[in-house]
N, C-alpha and C positions, 0 to 999 in steps of 0.2 A: 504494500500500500504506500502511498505517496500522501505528505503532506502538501499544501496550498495554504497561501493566508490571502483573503480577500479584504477591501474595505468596503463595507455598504453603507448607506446613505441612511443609517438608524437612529429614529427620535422619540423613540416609547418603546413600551413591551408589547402594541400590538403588533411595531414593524420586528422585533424580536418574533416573536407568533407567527407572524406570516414566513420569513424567512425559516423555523424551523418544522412549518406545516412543509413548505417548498425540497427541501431537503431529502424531510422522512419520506416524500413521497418518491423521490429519486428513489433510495434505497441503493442497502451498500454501502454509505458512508457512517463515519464517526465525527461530528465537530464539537466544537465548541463557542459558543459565541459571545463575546465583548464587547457590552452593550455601551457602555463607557465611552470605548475605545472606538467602537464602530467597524470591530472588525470579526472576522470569524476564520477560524481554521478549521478545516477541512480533511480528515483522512480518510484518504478513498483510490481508490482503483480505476476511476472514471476520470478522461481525457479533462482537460484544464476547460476544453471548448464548452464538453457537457456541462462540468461545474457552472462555467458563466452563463452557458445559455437558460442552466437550471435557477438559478439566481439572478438573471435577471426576468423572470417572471415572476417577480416581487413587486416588481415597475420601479425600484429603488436606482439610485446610481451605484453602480458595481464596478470595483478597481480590483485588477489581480496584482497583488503586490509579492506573488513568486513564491517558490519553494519554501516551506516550514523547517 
């Protein structure tokens, strides 16, 4: 498995909520996410492209900030 750290565009626990509804639905991954911080890490198996394209169906602004 491969880490990712992304940043998204997070300003409550419901954009928290959507982003970990977005995820489990992917499946297969493990993250964590840094509500503070605005960012979330990612361990998973699935291509960096799937990651963003899965994450950005949040409608949030999504930045790969690269290997974990």
């Amino acid at each position: 498995m491969s880490k990712h750290e992304f940043s998204i565009d997070m300003a409550c626990e419901g954009c928290y909520n959507v982003v970990t509804q977005v995820l489990n639905k992917l499946g297969g991954v493990q993250f964590k996410i840094d509500l503070p911080n605005k960012k979330v890490c990612i361990d998973s198996e699935h291509s960096v492209n799937t990651l963003l394209e899965t994450l950005r169906k949040t409608r949030k602004t999504v930045i790969y900030l690269g290997p974990n």
